[in-house]
C-alpha positions in Angstrom: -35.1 -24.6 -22.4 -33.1 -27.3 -24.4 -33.3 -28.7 -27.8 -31.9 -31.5 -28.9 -31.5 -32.1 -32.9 -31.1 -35.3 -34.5 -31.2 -37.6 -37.6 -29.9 -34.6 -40.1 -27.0 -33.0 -41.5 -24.8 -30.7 -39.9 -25.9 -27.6 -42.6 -29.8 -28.8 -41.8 -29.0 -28.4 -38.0 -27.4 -25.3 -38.1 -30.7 -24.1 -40.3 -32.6 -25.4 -38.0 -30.7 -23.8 -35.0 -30.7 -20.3 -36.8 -34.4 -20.6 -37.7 -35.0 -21.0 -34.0 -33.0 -18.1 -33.0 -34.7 -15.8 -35.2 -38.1 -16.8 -34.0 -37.0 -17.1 -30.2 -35.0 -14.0 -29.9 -37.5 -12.1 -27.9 -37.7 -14.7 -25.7 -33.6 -15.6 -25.0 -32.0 -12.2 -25.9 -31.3 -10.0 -22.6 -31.9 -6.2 -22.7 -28.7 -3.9 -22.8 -28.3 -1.7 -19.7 -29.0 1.7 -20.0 -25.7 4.0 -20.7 -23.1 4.2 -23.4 -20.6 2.9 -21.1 -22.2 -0.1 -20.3 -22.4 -3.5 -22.9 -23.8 -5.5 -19.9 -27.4 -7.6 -20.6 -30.0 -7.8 -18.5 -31.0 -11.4 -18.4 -33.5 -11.2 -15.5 -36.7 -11.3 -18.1 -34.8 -13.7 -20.6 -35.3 -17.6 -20.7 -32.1 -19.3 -21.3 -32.2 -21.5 -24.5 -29.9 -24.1 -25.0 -29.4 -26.4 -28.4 -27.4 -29.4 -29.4 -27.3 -32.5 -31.5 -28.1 -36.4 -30.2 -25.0 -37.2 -32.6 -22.4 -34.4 -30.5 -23.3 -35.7 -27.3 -22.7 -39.0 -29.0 -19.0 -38.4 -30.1 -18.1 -36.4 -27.0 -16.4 -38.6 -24.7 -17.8 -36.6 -21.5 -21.1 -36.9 -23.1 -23.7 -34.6 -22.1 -21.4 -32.9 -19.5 -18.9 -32.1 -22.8 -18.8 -28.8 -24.4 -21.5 -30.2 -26.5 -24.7 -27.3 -25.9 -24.6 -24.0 -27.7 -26.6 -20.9 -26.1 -28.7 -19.4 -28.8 -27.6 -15.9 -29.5 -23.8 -17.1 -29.2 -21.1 -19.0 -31.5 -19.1 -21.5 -29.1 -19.9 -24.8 -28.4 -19.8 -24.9 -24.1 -20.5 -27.2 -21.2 -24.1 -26.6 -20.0 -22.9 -24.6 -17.0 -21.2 -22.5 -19.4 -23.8 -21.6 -21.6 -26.7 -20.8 -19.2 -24.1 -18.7 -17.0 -24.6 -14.9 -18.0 -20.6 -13.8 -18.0 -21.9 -10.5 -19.8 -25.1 -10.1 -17.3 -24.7 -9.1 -13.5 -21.3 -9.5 -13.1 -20.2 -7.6 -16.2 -22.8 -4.6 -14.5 -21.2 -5.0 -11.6 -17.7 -4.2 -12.6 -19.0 -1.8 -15.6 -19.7 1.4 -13.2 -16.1 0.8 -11.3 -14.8 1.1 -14.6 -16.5 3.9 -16.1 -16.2 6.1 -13.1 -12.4 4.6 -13.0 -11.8 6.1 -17.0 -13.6 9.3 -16.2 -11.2 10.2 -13.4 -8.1 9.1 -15.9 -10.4 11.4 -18.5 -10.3 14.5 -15.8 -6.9 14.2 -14.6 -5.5 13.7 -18.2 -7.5 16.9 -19.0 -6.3 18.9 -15.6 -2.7 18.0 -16.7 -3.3 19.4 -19.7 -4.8 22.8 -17.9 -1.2 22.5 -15.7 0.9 25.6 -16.7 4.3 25.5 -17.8 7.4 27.8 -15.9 8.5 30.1 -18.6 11.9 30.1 -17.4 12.9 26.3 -16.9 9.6 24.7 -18.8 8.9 22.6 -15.5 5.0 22.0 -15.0 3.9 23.5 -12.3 3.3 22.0 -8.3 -0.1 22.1 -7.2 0.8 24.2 -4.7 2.4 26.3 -7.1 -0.3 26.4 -8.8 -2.8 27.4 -6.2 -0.5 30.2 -5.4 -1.3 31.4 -8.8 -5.0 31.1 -9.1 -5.7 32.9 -6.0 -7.5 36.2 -6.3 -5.1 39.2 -6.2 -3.0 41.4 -8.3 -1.0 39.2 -10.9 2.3 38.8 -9.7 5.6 39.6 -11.6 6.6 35.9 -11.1 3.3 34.1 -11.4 4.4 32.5 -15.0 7.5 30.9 -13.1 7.3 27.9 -11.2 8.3 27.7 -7.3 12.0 27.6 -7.4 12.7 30.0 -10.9 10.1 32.5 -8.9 12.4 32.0 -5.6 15.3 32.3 -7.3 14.4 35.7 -9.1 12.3 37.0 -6.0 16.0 36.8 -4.4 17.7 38.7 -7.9 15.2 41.1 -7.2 15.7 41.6 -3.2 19.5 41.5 -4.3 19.4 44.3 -7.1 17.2 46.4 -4.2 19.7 46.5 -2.0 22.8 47.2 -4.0 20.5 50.2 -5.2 19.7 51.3 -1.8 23.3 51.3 -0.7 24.4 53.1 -3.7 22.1 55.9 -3.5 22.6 56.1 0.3 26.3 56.4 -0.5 25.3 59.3 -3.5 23.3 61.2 -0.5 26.1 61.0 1.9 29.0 62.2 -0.4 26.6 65.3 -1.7 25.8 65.8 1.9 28.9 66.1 3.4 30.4 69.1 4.2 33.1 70.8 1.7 36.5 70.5 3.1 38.7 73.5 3.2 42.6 72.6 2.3 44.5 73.7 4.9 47.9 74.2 5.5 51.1 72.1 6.4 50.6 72.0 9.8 46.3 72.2 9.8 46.0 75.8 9.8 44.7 77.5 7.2 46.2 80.5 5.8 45.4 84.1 6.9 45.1 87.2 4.5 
């Protein structure tokens, strides 16, 4: 629908204009889709209502093609194409649900970065692998609160240490094992009494 004022003042139009907005909202004024996310309209049950003034198309030098018409329920004067197209309706839905799923993925992985644990040797965060490692069900490990290298590195301390203990008790064990050695004499006999 368009209206076309004429033969008043600019304040008398724009009374005029707003007068007709309040009584045709119900008529021009799109639903909003269901969902916080969402500030789409739903124009499908909505009759576009278009207004303008005899004198504007007048002065415009494109005339009635001029951004001269003014959709009721917006503030900008547009060209007519502009102000029956819907840029908040279907397309604005379309795009809307990419979007929302889009930020709830950023929302999750922000929030599973946060979950990440730290190495509390070097303060790296740690792999996903590294992590996985971690979470699985066993026995908490000595080196679960280190990340991949710091746990490799002091699995390898550890193995180290183990075997320099080994070898020192095996050499303990040996020298209280062996045999005591009787002096002897000069030339490898022992004395006689």
């Amino acid at each position: 629908m368009a209206f076309v004022f004429t033969g008043k003042t600019a304040a008398q139009h724009e009374g005029r204009i707003q007068r007709l907005e309040k009584a045709a909202r119900a008529y021009f004024a799109g639903t909003r889709h269901r969902g916080e996310e969402f500030t789409a309209v739903d124009y499908h049950q909505a009759v576009p209502a278009v207004v303008t003034e005899l004198e504007r198309i007048a002065a415009d030098p494109a005339g009635g093609a001029g951004a001269v018409w003014r959709r009721l329920g917006r503030d900008e004067w547009q060209t007519l194409s502009e102000a029956l197209d819907n840029p908040d309706g279907d397309r604005l839905y379309a795009v809307q649900p990419r979007e929302a799923r889009r930020r709830q993925a950023e929302r999750e992985a922000a929030h599973r970065e946060a979950q990440r644990p730290v190495c509390m040797h070097c303060g790296a965060r740690f792999t996903d692998d590294r992590w996985q490692q971690t979470m699985r069900p066993s026995w908490p490990g000595e080196w679960d609160r280190l990340c991949g290298s710091c746990a490799a590195e002091a699995a390898d301390r550890a193995e180290a240490e183990r075997v320099a203990r080994r070898r020192a008790e095996e050499a303990e064990r040996a020298a209280a094992e062996a045999p005591a050695v009787k002096p002897r004499g000069r030339f490898g006999i022992g004395r006689r009494r």
